[in-house]
Structure formats: structure tokens, C-alpha cells
FIDREN-698850 format. One record per residue (C-alpha): residue number from 1; residue in one letter; chain; x, y, z. Coordinates in nm, 2 decimals, m for minus. Layout:
residues N
- seq / type / mol / px / py / pz
- NUM / a / A / X / Y / Z;
...
This chain:
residues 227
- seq / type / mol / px / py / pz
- 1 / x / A / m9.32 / m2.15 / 2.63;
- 2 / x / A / m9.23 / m1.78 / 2.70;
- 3 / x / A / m9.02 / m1.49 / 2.82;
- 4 / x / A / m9.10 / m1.43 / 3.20;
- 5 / x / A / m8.84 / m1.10 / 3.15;
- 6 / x / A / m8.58 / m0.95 / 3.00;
- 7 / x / A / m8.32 / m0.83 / 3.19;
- 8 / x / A / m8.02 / m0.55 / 3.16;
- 9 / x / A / m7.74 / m0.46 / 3.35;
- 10 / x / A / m7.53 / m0.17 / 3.43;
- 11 / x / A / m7.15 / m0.12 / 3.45;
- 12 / x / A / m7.06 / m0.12 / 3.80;
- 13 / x / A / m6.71 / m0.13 / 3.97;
- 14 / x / A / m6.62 / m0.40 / 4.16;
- 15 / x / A / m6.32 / m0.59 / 4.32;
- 16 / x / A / m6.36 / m0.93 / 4.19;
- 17 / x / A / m6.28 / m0.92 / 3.79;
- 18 / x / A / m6.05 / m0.87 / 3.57;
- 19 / x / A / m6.21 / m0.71 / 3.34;
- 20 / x / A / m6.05 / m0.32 / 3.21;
- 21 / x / A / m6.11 / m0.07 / 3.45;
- 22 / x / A / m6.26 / m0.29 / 3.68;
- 23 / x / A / m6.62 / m0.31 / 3.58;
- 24 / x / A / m6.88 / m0.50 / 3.51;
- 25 / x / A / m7.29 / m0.55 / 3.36;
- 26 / x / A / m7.35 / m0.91 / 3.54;
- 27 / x / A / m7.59 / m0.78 / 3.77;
- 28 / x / A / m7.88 / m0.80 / 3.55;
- 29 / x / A / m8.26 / m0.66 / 3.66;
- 30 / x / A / m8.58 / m0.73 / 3.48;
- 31 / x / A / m8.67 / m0.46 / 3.29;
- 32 / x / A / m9.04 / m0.26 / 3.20;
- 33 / x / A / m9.16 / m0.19 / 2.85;
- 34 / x / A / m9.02 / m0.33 / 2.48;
- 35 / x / A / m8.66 / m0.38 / 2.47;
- 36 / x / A / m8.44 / m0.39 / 2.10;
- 37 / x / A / m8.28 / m0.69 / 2.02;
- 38 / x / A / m8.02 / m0.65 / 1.77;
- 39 / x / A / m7.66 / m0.75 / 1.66;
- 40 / x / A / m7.40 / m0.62 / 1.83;
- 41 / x / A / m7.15 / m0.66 / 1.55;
- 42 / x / A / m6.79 / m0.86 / 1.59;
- 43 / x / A / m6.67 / m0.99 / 1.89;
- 44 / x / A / m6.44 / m0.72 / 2.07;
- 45 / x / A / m6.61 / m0.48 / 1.93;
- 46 / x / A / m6.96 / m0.52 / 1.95;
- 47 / x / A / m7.13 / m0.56 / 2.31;
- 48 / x / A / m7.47 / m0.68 / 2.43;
- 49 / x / A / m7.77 / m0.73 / 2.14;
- 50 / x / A / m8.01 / m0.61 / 2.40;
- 51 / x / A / m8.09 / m0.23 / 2.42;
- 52 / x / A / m7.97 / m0.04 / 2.78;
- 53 / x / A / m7.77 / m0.35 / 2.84;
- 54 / x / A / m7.42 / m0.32 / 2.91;
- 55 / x / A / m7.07 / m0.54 / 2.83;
- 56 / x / A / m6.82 / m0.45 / 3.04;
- 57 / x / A / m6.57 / m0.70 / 2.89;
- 58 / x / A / m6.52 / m0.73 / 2.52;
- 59 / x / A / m6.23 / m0.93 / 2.50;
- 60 / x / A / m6.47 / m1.28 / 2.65;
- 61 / x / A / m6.85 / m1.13 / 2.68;
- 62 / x / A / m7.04 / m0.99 / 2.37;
- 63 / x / A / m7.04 / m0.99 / 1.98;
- 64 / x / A / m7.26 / m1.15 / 1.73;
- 65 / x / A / m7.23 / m1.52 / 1.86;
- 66 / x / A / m7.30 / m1.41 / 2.25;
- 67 / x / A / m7.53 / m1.14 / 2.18;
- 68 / x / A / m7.83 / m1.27 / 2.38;
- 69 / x / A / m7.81 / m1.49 / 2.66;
- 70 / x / A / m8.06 / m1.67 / 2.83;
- 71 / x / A / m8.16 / m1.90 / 3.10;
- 72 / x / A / m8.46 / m2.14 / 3.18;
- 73 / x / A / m8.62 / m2.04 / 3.51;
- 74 / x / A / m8.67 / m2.43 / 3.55;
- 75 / x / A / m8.27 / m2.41 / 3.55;
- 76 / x / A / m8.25 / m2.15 / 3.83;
- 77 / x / A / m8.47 / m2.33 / 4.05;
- 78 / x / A / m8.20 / m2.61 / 4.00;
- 79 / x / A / m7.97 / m2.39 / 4.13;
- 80 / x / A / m8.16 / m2.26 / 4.37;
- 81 / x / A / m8.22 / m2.60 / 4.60;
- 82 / x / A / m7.82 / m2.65 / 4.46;
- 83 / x / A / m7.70 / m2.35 / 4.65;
- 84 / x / A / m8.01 / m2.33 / 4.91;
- 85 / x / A / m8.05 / m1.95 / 4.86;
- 86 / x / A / m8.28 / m1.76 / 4.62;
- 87 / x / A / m8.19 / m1.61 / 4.30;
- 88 / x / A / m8.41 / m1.39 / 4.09;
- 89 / x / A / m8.45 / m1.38 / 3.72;
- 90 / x / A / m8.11 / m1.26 / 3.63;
- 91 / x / A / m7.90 / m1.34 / 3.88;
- 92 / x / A / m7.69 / m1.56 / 3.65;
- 93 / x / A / m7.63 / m1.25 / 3.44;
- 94 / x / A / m7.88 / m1.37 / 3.13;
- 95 / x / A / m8.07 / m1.15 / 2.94;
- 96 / x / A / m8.38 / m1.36 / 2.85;
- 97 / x / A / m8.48 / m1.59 / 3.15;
- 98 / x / A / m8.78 / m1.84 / 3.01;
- 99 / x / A / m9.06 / m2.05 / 3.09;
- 100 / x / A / m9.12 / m2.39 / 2.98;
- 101 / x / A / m8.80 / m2.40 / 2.74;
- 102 / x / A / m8.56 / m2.64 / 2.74;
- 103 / x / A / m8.24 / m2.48 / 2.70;
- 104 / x / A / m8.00 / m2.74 / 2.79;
- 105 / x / A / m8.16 / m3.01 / 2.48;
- 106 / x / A / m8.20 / m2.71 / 2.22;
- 107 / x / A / m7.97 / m2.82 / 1.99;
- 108 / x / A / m7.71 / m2.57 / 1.81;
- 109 / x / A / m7.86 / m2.33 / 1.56;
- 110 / x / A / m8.21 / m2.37 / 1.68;
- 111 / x / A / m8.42 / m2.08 / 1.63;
- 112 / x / A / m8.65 / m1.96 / 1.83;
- 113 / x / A / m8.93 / m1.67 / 1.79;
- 114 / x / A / m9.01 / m1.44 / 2.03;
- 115 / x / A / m9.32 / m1.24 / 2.01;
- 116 / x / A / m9.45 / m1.12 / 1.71;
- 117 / x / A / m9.08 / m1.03 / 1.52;
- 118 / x / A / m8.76 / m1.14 / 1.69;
- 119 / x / A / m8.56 / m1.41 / 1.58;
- 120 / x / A / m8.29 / m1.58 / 1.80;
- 121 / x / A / m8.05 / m1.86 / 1.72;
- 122 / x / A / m7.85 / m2.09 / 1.98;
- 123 / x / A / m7.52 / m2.10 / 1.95;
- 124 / x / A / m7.35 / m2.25 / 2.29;
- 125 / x / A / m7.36 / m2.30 / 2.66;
- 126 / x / A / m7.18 / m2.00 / 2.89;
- 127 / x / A / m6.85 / m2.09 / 3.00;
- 128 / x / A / m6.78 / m1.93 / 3.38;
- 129 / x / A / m6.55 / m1.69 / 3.48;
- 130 / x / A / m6.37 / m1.53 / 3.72;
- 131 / x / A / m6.65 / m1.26 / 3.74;
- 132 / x / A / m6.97 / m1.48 / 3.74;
- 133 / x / A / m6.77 / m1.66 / 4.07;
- 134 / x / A / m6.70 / m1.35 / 4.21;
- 135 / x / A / m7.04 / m1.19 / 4.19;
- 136 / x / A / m7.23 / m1.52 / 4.29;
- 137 / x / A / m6.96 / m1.55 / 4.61;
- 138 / x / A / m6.94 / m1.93 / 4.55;
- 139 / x / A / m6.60 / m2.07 / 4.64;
- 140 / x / A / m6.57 / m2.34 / 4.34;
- 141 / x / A / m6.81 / m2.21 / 4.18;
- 142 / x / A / m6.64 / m2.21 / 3.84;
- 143 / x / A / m6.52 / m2.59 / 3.86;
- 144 / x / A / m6.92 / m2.67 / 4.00;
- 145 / x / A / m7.10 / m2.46 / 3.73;
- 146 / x / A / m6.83 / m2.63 / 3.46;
- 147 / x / A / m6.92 / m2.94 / 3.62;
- 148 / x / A / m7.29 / m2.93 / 3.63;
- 149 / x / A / m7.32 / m2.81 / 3.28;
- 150 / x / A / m7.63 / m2.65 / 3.35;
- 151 / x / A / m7.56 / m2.35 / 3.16;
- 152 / x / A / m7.82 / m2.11 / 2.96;
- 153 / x / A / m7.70 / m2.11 / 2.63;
- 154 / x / A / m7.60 / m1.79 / 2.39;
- 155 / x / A / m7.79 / m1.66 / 2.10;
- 156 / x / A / m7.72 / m1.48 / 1.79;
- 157 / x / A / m7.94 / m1.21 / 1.63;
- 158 / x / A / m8.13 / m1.34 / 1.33;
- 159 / x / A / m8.45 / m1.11 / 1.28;
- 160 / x / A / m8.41 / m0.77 / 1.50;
- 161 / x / A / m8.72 / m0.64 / 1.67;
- 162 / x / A / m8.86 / m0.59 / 2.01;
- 163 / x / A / m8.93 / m0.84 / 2.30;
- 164 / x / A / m9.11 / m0.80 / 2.60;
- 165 / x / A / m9.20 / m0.97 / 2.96;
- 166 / x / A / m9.47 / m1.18 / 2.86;
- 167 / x / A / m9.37 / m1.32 / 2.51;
- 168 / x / A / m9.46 / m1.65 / 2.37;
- 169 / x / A / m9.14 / m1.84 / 2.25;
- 170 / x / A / m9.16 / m2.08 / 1.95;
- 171 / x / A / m8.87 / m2.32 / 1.76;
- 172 / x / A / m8.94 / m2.20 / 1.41;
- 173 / x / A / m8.66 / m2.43 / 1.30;
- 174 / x / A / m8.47 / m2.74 / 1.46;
- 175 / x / A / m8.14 / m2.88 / 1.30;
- 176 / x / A / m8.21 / m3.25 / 1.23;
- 177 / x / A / m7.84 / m3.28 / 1.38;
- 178 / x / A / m7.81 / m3.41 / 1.78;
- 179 / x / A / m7.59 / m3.15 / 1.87;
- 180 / x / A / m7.75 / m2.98 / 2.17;
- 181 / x / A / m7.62 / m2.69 / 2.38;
- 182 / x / A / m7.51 / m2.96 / 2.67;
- 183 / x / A / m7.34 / m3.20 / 2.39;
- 184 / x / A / m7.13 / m2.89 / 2.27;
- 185 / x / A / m7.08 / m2.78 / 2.66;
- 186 / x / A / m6.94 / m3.06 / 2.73;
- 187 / x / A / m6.71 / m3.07 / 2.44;
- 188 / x / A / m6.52 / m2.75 / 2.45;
- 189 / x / A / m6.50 / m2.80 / 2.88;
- 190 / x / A / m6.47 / m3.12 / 3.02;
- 191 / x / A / m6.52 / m3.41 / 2.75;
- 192 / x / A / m6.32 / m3.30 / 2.45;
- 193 / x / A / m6.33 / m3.65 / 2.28;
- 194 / x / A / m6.69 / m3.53 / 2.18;
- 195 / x / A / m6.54 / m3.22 / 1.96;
- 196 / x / A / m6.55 / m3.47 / 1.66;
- 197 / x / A / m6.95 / m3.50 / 1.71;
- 198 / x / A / m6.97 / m3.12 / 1.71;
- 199 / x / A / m6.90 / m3.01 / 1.37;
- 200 / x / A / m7.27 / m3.18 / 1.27;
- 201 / x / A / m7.39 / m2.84 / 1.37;
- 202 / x / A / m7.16 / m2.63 / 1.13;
- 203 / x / A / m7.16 / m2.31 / 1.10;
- 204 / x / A / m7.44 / m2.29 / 1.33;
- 205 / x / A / m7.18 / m2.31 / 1.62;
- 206 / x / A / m7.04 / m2.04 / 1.79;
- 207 / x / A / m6.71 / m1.98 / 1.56;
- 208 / x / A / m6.47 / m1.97 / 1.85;
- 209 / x / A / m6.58 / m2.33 / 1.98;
- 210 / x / A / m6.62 / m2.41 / 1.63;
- 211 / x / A / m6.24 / m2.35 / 1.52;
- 212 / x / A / m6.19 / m2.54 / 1.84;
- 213 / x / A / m6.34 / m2.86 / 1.75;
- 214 / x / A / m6.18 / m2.86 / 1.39;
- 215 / x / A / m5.83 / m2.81 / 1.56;
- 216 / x / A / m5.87 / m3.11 / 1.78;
- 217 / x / A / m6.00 / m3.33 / 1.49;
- 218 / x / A / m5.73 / m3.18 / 1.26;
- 219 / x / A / m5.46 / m3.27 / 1.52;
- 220 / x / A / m5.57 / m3.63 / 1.58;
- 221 / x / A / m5.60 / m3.70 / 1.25;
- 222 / x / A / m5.24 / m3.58 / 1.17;
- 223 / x / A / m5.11 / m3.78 / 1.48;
- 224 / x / A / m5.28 / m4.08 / 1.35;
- 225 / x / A / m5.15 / m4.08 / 1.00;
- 226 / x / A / m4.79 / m4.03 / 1.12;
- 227 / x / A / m4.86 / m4.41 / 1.31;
């Protein structure tokens, strides 16, 4: 397993998001050299965890729990004969795109190490937006991506450092839960009766997705005990 590049993007105006002032860093390209990996901070206040990257949108992108994101180059080529065009590492807006990782059966708060320092942590699948449809062109392409659930998956920042093109990938540590990136997709998007099997992974889950599942499962519960 490893990093095939690391990818950053700069703020650039365009017509199709909502985003304040009309910007945004989705057009990710590979990048040269060492790039720092650290955390952001809060969400809405903190942008990308990768150095010379850029969040255009605080209010849904960014913050400790989407600091990194990353997709398997296996998955592109999915989407690739899916759409029947090309797309180049970083054309689904991912910081880390990866070799031989399976991104989709990681399960929530796996950790992986990349190179010699850096310590990432999954946390969820990417939920689409208006901007990812709008820079990919795809009519549907939200309700397709959603449906798919073929999604990279977000990382926190556990160990700073640098990474590099080139880096070996290792799971230091694997939850002995079954909640993986898909299961937890899935959940929050189009199968919500799975919330309950969520909260296995904990804290370990994004905290907006996590507050989420607890929510539903506290709402059933009440509904049942009023029967």
C-alpha cells in the first residue's frame, strides 16, 4: 500500500457553488516535494490539514474530522469506465489518492501511517455537494455518487509530520468493531435504519454523523416507549 500523490488546490472563482464569495479549492493537482500534515483546528474555523491546500467553504468542508481526504486510485478507475472519461489523481478533490488501500472496508477510526511520521485516522465517507457536481459537470451526479457510495473517506490528524508521493501506507491499528466507511455512508445517506449499528465505532466517528446516529436511536427509542 502507498501514496501515489498528494494533492492541493487553489481558491478559484467559479459559477457553480454556493460557497461565500463564490470560490472554491476542489480542483486539486499533485504536488512536488514534502507536504505538512496537521490539524486544522474546529470545524468552521479550521480549513484543510494539508500545507498550500486551500478550503474555500468552512461552513461544510474542513476542521479536525475532514482534515485529510483521500481516495483509492482503484476507486477512480471505477469511476472512470462509470463515466467513460479520464480523471487524474485529484480530480475528485481528495488530498491523498492511494495505491492498494481499501478505502471503502477501512473501518471507522482506523489508523493508518504514512511514511516514516504521519498518523491518519478515518472518520467517514464524503457526502456530495452542489460544488463537487458542478465541477465534475455530471447531471445527477450527486444522487449517482450518493447512490454508488463509492466515496474516499475523511481523516483526522493524529501524529503531524510530512508525507510525500511515494509513501508506504500501513493500518497501525484496526477497531475490532464492523463499522466501515461504506456501513457508516450508508447510514447517515440512504439507509438510516443502520444508524443504530454505527455508534460501535464511538468517538471514532466523525462528531457530526455521530450526534446524528444518537438522535435517531434516541428518537426511536422515545417513540417506542410511548407504545
Amino acid at each position: 500500500m502507498k501514496l501515489l500523490t498528494v494533492n492541493v488546490g487553489r481558491p478559484t472563482a467559479v459559477e457553480y457553488t454556493d460557497a461565500p464569495g463564490g470560490f472554491t479549492g476542489i480542483d486539486k493537482r499533485p504536488t512536488d516535494g514534502p507536504v505538512r500534515v496537521s490539524d486544522p483546528g474546529a470545524k468552521g474555523e479550521g480549513g484543510s490539514g494539508v500545507a498550500g491546500d486551500t478550503v474555500c467553504d468552512l461552513r461544510h468542508h474542513g476542521g479536525s474530522d475532514q482534515a485529510v481526504y483521500a481516495f483509492a486510485r482503484e476507486d477512480l478507475d471505477f469511476w472512470e469506465r462509470e463515466l467513460g472519461r479520464p480523471l487524474a489523481n485529484g480530480a475528485f478533490g481528495e488530498n491523498l489518492t492511494t495505491s492498494g488501500v481499501d478505502v471503502m472496508s477501512a473501518r471507522i477510526g482506523e489508523r493508518w501511517r504514512i511514511g516514516s511520521e504521519v498518523v491518519l485516522e478515518t472518520t467517514s465517507g464524503r457526502i456530495p455537494c452542489r460544488t463537487f457536481q458542478g465541477w465534475l459537470g455530471e447531471k445527477g451526479w450527486v444522487r449517482r455518487f450518493t447512490g454508488q457510495a463509492v466515496t474516499g473517506v475523511y481523516l483526522r490528524v493524529i501524529t503531524p509530520g510530512e508525507i510525500r508521493a511515494g509513501d508506504p501506507i500501513e493500518v497501525v491499528h484496526r477497531p475490532d468493531h464492523e463499522v466501515t466507511v461504506s456501513l457508516a455512508f450508508r447510514a447517515v445517506t440512504t439507509e438510516r435504519e443502520l444508524l443504530p449499528r454505527v455508534l460501535a465505532a464511538g468517538e471514532a466517528l466523525h462528531a457530526e454523523e455521530l450526534r446524528t446516529a444518537r438522535e435517531y436511536v434516541e428518537k426511536y427509542a422515545a417513540e417506542n416507549a410511548a407504545k
